[in-house]
C-alpha positions in Angstrom: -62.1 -13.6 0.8 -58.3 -12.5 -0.2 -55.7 -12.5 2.7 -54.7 -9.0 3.9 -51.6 -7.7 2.8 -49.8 -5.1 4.8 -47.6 -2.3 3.4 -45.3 0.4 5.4 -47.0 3.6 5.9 -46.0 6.5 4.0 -42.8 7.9 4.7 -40.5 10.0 2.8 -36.3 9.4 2.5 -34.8 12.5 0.9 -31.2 13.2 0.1 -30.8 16.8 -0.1 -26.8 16.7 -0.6 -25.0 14.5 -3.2 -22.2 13.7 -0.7 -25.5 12.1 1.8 -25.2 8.4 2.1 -28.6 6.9 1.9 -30.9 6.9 4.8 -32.3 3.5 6.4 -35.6 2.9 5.3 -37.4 1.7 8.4 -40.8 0.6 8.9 -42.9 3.3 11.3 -46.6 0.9 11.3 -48.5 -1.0 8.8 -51.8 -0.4 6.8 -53.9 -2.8 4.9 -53.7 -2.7 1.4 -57.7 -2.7 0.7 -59.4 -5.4 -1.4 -58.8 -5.6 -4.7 -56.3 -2.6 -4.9 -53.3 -2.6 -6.5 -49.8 -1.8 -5.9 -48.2 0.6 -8.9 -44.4 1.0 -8.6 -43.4 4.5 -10.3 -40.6 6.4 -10.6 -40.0 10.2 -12.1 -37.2 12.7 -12.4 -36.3 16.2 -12.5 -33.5 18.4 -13.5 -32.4 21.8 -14.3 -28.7 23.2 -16.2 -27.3 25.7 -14.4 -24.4 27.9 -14.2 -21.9 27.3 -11.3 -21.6 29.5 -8.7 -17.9 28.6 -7.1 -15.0 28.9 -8.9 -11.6 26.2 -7.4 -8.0 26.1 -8.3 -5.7 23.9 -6.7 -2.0 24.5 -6.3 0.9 22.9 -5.2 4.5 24.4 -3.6 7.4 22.2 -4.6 11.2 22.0 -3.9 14.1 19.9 -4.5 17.5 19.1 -2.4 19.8 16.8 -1.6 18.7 17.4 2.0 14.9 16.4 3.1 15.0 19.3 5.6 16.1 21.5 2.8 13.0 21.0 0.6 10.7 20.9 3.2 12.1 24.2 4.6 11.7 25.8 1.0 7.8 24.1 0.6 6.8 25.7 4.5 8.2 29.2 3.2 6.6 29.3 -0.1 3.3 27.6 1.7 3.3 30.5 4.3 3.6 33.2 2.2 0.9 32.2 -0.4 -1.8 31.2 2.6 -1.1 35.5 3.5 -2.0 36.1 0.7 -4.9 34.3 -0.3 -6.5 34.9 3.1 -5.3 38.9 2.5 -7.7 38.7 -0.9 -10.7 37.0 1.3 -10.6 33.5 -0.8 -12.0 30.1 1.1 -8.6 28.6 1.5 -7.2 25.4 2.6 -3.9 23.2 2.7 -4.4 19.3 1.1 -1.4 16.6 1.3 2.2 17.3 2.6 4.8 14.4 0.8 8.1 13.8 1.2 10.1 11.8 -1.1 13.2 10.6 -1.7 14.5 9.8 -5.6 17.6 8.4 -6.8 18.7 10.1 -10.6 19.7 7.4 -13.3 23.0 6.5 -13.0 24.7 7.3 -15.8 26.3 4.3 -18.1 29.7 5.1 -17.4 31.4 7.3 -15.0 35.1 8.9 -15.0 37.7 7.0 -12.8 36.8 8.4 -9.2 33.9 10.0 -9.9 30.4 9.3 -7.5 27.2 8.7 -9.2 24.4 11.3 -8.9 23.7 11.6 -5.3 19.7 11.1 -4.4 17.3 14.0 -4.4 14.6 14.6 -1.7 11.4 16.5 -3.3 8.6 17.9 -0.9 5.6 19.4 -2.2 2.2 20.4 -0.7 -1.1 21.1 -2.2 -3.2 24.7 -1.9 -6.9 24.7 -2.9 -8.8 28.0 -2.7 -12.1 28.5 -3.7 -14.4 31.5 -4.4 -17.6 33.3 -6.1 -15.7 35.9 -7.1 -13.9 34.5 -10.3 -11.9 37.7 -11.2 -10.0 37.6 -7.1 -9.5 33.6 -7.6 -8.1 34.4 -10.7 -5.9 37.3 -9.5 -4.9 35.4 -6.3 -3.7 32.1 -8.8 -1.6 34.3 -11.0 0.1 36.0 -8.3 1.0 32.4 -6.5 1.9 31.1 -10.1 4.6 34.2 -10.4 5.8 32.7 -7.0 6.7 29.4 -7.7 3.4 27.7 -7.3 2.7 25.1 -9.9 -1.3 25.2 -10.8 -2.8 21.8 -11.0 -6.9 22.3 -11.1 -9.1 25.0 -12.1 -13.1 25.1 -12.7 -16.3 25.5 -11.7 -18.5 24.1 -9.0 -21.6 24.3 -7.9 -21.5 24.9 -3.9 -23.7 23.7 -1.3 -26.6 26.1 -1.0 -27.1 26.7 -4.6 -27.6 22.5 -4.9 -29.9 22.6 -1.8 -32.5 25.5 -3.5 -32.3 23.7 -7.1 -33.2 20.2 -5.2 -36.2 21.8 -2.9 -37.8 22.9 -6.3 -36.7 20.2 -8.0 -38.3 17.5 -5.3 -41.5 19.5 -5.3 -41.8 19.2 -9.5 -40.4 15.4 -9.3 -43.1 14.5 -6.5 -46.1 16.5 -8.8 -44.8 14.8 -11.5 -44.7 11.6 -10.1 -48.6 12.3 -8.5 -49.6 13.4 -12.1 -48.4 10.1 -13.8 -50.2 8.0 -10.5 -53.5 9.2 -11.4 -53.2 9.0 -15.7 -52.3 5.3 -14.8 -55.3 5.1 -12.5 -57.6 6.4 -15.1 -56.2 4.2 -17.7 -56.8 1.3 -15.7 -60.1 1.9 -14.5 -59.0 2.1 -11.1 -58.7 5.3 -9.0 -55.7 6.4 -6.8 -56.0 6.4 -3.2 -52.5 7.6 -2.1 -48.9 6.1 -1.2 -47.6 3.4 0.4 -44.0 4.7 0.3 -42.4 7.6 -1.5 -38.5 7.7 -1.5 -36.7 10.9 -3.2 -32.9 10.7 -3.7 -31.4 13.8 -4.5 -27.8 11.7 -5.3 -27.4 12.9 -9.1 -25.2 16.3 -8.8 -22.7 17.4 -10.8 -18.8 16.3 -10.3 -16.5 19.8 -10.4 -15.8 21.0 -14.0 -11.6 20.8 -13.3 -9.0 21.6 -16.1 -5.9 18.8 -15.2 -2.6 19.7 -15.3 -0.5 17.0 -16.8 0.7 14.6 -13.9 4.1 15.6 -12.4 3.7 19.4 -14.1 1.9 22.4 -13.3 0.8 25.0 -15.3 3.3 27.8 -16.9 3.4 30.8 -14.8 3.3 33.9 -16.6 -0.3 35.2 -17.7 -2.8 34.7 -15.2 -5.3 31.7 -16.4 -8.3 32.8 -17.9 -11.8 30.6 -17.4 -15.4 30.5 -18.5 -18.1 28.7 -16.7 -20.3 26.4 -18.5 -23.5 25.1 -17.4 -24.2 22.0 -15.6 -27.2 19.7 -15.2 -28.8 19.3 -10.9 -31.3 16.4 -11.2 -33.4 14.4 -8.3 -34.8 11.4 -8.4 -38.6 10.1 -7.1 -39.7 6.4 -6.8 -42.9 5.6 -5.3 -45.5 2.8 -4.5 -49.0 4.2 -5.6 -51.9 2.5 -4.5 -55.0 1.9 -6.8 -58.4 0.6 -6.1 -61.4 -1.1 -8.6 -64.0 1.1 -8.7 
């Protein structure tokens, strides 16, 4: 008679966020795989296109002196006074990385008799991202901190948080039925029957990255017209692997 071979029961490890690290598999109890069944490793997907719901833009204040306090003096103003006003319109708003640099200007090739090279600059700058569903207030709110000084670095689409976590739920449930489906035609076409699981694992890892128009590095956007965006669809997909157990008839 063949040895017994043991198998983890069935357990489910599912990923509901792209941002999720992986959960540890671990082993709950055993069952015997019955005589002369067989193991049948599968593996199915499902995804969906969609149409963001979150608009983000990303800013960035920016001054230049001769004097570090200077700059950073003119950056915590013009920081200040856009946060009002973002946060006055009802945008998601927060501040991203403070710098604070110090640059020496080429020295030019010759200099008249007495005269002191360039002196060195200090530039301070910090970043503003705000984020929204409404496109036409984001919009509004970016032109208005563009007319201010603000230099506009990112803009696009997104899809947020609880519009990826109803697209995965029904897209786990038509993965798993897919993957059942595909169990049993294998079965069939074997001559064995399907008996169930010995492990299911869904990973939900495969969202979208943010759909962001760059500004060139070291320049921002020209200030003038407020930007003008359309969203574009993008593609929520989950993945299903599974160990299906089969049986001789």
């Amino acid at each position: 008679m063949a040895s017994a071979r043991f198998l983890p029961t069935i357990f489910a490890t599912v990923s509901l966020l792209a941002a999720a690290a992986p959960a540890t598999q671990a082993q709950v109890a055993q069952v015997t795989l019955p005589e002369h069944a067989t193991l049948l490793v599968l593996s199915e997907a499902a995804e969906r296109d969609v149409t963001p719901d979150t608009i983000r833009a990303r800013l960035v204040a920016q001054a230049t002196s001769e004097q570090a306090a200077v700059a950073q003096t003119s950056v915590n103003a013009a920081m200040a006074k856009a946060l009002a006003r973002a946060r006055s319109l009802g945008l998601e708003v927060e501040t991203s990385g403070y710098n604070t640099w110090q640059e020496s200007p080429p020295r030019p090739q010759t200099l008249p008799a007495g005269a002191k090279p360039p002196a060195p600059l200090w530039r301070a700058q910090q970043g503003l991202v705000l984020t929204a569903k409404d496109d036409a207030k984001l919009l509004e709110a970016v032109g208005a901190l563009q007319a201010e000084g603000l230099a506009l670095q990112e803009l696009g689409y997104t899809i947020s948080r609880e519009q990826q976590r109803g697209l995965q739920d029904d897209l786990v449930a038509e993965a798993l039925q897919r993957l059942a489906t595909r169990a049993q035609r294998a079965a069939m076409a074997l001559g064995m029957d399907f008996t169930g699981w010995a492990r299911i694992s869904v990973n939900g890892g495969n969202a979208p990255r943010p759909m962001l128009m760059r500004a060139m590095k070291g320049e921002g956007m020209a200030a003038g017209v407020p930007p003008v965006t359309a969203a574009g669809e993008q593609t929520v997909s989950v993945t299903v692997d599974g160990e299906a157990i089969l049986k001789r008839r």
